[in-house]
Biopython code that builds the backbone (N, CA, C, O; Angstrom):
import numpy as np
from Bio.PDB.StructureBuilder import StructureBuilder

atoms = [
    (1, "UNK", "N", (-29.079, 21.417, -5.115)),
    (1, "UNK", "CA", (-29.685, 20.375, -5.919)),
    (1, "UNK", "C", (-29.093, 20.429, -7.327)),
    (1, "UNK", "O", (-28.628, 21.354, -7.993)),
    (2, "UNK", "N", (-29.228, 19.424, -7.502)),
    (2, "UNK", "CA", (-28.446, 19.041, -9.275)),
    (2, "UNK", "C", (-29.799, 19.347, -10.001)),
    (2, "UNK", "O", (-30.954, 18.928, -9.936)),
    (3, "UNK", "N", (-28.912, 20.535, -10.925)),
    (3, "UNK", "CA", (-29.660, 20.765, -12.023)),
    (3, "UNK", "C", (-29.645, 19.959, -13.237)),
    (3, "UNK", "O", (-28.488, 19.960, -13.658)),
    (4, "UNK", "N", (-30.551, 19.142, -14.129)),
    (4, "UNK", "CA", (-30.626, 18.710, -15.007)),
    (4, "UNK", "C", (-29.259, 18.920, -16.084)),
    (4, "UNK", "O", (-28.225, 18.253, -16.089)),
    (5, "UNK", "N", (-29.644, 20.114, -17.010)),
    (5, "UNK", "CA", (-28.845, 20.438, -17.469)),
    (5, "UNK", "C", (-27.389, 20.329, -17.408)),
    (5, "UNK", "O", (-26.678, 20.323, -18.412)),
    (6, "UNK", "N", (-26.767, 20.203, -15.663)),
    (6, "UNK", "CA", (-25.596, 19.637, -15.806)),
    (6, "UNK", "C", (-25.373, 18.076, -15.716)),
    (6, "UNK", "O", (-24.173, 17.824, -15.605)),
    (7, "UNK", "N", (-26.166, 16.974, -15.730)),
    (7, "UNK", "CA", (-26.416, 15.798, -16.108)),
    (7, "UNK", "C", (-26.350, 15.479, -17.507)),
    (7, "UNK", "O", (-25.773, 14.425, -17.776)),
    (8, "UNK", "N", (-26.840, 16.195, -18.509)),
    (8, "UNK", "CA", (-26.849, 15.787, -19.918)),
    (8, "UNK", "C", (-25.700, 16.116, -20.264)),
    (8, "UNK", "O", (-24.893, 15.271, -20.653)),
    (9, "UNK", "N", (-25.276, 18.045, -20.148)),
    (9, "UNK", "CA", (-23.636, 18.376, -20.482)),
    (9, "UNK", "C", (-22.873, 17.218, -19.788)),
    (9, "UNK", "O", (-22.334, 16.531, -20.656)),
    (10, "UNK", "N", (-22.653, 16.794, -18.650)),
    (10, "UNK", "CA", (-21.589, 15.746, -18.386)),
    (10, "UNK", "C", (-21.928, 14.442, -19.263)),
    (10, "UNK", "O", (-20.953, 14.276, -19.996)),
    (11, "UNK", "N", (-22.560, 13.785, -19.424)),
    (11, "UNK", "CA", (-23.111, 12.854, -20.094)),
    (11, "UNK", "C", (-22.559, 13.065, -22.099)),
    (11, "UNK", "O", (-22.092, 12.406, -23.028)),
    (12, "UNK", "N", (-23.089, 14.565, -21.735)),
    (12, "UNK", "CA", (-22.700, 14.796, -23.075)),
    (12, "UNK", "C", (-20.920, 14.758, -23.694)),
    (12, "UNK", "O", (-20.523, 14.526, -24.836)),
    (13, "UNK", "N", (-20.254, 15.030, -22.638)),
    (13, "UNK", "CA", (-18.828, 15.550, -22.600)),
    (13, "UNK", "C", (-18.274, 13.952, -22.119)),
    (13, "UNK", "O", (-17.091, 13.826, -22.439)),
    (14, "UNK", "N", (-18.889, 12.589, -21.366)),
    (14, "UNK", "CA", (-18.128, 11.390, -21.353)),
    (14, "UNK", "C", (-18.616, 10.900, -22.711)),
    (14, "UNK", "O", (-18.140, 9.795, -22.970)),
    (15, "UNK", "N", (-19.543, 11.455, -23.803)),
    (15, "UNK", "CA", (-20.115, 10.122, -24.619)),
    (15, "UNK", "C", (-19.164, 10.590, -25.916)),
    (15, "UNK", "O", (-18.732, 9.792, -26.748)),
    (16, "UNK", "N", (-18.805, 12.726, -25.939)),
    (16, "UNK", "CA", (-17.612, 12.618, -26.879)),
    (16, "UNK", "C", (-16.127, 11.985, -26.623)),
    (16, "UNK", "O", (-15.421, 11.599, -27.554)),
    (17, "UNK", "N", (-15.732, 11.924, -25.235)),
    (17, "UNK", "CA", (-14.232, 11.507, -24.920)),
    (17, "UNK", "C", (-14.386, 10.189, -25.665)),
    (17, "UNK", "O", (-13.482, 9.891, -26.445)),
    (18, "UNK", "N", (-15.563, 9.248, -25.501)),
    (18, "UNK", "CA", (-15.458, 8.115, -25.809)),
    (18, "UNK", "C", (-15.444, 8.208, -27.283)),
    (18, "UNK", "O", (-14.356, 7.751, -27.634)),
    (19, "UNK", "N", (-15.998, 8.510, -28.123)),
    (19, "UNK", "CA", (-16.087, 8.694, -29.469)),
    (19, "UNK", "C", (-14.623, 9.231, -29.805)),
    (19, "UNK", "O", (-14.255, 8.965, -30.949)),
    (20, "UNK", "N", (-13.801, 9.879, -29.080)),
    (20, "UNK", "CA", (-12.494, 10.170, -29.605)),
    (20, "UNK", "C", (-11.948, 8.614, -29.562)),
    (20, "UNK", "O", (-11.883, 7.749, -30.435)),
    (21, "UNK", "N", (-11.607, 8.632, -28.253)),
    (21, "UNK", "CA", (-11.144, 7.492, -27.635)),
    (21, "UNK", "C", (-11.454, 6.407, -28.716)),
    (21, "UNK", "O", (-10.443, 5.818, -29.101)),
    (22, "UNK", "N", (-12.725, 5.980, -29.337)),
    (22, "UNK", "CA", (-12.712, 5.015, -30.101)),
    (22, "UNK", "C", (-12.275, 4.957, -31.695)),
    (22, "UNK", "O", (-11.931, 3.990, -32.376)),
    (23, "UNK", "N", (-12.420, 6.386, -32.041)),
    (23, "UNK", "CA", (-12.493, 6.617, -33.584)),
    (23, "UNK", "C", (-10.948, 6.762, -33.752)),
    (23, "UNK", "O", (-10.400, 6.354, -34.776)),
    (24, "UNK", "N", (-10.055, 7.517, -32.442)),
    (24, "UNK", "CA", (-8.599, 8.147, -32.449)),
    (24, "UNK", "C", (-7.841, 7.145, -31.436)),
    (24, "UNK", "O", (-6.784, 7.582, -30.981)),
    (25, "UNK", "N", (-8.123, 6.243, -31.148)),
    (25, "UNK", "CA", (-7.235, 5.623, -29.909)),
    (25, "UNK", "C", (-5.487, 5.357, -30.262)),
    (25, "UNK", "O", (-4.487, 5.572, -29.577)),
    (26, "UNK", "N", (-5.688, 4.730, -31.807)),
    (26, "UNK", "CA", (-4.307, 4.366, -32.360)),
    (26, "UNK", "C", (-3.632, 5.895, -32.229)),
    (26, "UNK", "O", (-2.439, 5.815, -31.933)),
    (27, "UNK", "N", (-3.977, 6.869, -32.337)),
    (27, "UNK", "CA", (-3.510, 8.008, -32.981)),
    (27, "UNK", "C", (-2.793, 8.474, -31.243)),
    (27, "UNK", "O", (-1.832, 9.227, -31.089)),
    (28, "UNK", "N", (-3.325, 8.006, -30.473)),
    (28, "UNK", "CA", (-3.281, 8.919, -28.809)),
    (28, "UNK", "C", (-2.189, 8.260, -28.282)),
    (28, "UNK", "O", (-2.027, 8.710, -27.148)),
    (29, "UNK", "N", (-1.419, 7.481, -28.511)),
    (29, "UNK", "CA", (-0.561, 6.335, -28.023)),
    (29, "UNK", "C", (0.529, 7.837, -27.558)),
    (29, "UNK", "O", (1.483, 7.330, -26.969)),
    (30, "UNK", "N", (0.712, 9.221, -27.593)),
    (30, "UNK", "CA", (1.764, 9.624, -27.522)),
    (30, "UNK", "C", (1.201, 10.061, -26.284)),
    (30, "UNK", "O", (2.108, 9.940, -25.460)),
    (31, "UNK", "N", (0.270, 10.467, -25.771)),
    (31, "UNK", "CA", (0.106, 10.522, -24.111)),
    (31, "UNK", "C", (0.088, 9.668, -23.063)),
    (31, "UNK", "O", (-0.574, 8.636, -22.955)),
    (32, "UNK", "N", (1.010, 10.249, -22.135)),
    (32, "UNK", "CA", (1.646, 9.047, -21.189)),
    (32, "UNK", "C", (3.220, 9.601, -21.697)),
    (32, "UNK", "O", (4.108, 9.651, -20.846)),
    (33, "UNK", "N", (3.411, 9.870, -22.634)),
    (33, "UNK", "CA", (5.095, 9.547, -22.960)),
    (33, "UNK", "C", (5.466, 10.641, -23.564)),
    (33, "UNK", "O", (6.049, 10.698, -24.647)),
    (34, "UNK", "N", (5.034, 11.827, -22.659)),
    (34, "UNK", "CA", (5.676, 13.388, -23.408)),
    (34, "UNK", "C", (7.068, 13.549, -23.104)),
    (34, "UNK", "O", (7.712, 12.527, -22.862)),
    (35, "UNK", "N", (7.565, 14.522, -23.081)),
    (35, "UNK", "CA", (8.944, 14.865, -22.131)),
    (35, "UNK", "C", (8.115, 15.199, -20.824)),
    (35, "UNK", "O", (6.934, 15.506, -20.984)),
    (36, "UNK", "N", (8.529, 15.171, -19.816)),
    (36, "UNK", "CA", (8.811, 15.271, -18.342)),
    (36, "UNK", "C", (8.125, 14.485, -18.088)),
    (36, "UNK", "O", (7.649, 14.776, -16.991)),
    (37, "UNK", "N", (7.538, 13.145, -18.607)),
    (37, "UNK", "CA", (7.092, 12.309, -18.030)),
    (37, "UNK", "C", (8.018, 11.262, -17.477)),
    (37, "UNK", "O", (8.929, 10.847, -18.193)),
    (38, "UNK", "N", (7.891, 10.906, -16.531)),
    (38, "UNK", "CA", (8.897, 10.465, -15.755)),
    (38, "UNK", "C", (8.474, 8.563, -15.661)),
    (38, "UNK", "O", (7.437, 8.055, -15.237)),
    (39, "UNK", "N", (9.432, 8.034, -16.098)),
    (39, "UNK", "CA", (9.060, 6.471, -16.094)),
    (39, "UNK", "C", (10.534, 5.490, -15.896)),
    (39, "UNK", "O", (11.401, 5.391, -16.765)),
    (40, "UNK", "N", (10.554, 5.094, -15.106)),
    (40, "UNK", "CA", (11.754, 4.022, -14.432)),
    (40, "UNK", "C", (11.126, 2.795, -14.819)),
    (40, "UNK", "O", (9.974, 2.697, -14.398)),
    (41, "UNK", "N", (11.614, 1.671, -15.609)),
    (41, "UNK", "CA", (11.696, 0.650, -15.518)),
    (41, "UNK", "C", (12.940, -0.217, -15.396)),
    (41, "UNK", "O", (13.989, 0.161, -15.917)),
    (42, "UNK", "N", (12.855, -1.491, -14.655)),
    (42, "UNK", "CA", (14.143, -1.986, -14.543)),
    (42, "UNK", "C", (13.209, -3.490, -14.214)),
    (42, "UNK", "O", (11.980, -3.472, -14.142)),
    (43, "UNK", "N", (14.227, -5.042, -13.997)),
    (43, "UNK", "CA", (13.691, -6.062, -13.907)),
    (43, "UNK", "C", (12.470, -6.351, -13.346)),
    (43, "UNK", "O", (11.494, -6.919, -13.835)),
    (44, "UNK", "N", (12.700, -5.769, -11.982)),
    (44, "UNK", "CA", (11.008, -6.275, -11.553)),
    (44, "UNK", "C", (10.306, -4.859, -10.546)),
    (44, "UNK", "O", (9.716, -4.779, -9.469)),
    (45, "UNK", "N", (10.743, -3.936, -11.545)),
    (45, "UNK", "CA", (10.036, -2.474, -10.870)),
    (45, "UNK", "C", (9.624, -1.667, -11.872)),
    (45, "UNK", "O", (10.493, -1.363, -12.688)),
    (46, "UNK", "N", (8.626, -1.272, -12.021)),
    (46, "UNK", "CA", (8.222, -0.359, -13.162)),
    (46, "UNK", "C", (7.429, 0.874, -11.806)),
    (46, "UNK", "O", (6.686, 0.656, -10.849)),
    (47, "UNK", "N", (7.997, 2.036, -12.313)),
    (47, "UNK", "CA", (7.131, 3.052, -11.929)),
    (47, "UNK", "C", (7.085, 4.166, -12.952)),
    (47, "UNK", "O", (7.880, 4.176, -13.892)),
    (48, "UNK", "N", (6.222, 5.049, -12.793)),
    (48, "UNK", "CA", (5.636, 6.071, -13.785)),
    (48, "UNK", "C", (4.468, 7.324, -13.137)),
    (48, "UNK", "O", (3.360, 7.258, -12.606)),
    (49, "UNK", "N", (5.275, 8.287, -13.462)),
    (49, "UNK", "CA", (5.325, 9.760, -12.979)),
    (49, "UNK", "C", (4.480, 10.594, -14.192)),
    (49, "UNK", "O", (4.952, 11.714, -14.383)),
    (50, "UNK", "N", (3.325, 10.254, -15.039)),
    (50, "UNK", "CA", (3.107, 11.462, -16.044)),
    (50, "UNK", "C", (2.902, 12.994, -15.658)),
    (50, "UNK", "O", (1.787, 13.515, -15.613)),
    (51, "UNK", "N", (3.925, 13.567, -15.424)),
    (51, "UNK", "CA", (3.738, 14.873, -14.744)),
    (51, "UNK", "C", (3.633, 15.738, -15.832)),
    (51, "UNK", "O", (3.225, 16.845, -15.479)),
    (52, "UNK", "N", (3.857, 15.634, -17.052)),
    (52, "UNK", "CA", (3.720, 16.808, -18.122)),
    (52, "UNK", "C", (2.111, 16.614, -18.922)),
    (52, "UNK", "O", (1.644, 17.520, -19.612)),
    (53, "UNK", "N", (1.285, 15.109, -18.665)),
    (53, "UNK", "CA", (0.326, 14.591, -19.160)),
    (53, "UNK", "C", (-0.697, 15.598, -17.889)),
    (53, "UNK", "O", (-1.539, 16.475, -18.084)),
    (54, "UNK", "N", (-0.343, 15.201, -17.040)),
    (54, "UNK", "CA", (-1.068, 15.430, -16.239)),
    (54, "UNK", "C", (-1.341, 17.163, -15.917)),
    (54, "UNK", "O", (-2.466, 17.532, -15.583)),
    (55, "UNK", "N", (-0.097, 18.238, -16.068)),
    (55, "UNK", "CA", (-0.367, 18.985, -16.154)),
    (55, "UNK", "C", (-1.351, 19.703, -17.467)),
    (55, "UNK", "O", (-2.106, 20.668, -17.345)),
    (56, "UNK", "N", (-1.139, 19.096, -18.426)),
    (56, "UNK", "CA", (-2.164, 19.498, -19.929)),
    (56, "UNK", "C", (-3.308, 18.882, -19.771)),
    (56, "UNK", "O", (-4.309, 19.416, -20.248)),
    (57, "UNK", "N", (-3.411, 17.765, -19.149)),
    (57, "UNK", "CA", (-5.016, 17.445, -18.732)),
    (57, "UNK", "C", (-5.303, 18.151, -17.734)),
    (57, "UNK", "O", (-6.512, 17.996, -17.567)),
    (58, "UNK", "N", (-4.837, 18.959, -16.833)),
    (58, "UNK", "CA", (-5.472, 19.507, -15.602)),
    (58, "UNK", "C", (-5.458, 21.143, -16.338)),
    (58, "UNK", "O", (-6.403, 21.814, -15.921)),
    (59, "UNK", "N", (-4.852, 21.640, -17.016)),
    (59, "UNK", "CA", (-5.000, 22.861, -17.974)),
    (59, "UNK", "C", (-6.379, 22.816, -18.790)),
    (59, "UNK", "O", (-7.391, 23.513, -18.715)),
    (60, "UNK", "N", (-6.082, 21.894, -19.474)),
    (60, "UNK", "CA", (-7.712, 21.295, -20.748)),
    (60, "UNK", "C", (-8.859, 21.139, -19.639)),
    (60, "UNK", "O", (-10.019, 21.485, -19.860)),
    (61, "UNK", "N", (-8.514, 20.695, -18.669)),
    (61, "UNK", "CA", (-10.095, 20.177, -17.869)),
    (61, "UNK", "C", (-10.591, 21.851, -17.131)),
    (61, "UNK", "O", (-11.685, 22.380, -16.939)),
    (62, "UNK", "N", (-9.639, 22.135, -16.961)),
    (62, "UNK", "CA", (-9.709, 23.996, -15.748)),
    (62, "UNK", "C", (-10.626, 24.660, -17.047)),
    (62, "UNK", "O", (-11.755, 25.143, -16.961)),
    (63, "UNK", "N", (-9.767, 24.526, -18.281)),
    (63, "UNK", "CA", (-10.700, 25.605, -19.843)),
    (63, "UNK", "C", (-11.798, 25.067, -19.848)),
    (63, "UNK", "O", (-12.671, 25.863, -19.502)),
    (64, "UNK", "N", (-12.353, 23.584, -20.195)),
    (64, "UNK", "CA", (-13.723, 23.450, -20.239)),
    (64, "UNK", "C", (-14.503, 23.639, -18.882)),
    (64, "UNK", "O", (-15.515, 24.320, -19.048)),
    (65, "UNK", "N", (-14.320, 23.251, -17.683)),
    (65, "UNK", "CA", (-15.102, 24.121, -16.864)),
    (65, "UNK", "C", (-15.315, 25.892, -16.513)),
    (65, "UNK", "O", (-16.141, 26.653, -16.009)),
    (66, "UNK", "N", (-14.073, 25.913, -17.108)),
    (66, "UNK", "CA", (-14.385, 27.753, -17.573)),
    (66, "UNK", "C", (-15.202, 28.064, -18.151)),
    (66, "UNK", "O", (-15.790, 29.099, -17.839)),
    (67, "UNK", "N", (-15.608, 27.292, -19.273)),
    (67, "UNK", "CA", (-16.273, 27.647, -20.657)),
    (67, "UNK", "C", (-17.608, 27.569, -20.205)),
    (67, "UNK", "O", (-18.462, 28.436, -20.387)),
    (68, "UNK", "N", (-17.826, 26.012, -19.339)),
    (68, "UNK", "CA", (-19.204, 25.203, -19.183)),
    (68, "UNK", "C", (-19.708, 26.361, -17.919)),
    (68, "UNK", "O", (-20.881, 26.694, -18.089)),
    (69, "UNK", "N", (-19.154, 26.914, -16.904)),
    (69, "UNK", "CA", (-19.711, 28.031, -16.082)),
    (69, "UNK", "C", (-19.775, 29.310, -16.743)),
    (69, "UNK", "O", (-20.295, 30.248, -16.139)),
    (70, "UNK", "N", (-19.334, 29.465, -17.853)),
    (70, "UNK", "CA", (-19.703, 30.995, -18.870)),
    (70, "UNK", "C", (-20.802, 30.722, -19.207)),
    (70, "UNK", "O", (-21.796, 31.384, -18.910)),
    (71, "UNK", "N", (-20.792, 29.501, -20.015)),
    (71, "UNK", "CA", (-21.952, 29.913, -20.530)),
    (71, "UNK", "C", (-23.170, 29.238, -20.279)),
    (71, "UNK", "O", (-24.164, 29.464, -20.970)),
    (72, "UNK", "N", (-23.173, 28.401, -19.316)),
    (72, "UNK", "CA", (-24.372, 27.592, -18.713)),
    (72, "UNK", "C", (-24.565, 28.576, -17.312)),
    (72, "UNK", "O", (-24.832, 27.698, -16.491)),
    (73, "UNK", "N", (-24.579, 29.250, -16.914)),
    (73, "UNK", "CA", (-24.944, 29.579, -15.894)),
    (73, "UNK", "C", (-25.527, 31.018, -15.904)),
    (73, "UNK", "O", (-25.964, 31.514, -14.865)),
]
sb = StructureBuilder()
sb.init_structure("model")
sb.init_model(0)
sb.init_chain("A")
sb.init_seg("    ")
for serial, (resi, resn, name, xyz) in enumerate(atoms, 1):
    if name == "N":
        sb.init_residue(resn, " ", resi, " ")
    sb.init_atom(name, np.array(xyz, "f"), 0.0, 1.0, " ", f" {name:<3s}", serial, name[0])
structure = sb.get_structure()
């Protein structure tokens, strides 16, 4: 059963992304377009590979559920 407590922390953790997201959005324009991100465009094909985005968001997301099972549980 879902414990409360992890309802508000998640709640709590989408209502700061958004507050970045709104206060910093101009500032974020450089994710998506690190090095090893991989992006082909040509006349009528666009594809896009963020494999270096994606590894630092899947690093950042692994630390805060580290953190959120230290110390909530």
């Amino acid at each position: 059963m879902v414990n409360g407590k992890y309802i508000i922390a998640a709640g709590l953790i989408i209502v700061l992304i958004g507050v970045i997201i709104y206060f910093f959005g101009d500032k974020l324009t450089w994710i998506g377009r690190l090095p090893g991100d991989i992006r082909i465009e040509k006349e009528n094909l666009k594809i896009f590979f963020p494999i270096t985005t994606m590894l630092i968001a899947s690093i950042l997301l692994n630390a805060v559920i580290w953190l959120f099972k230290k110390y909530f549980n």
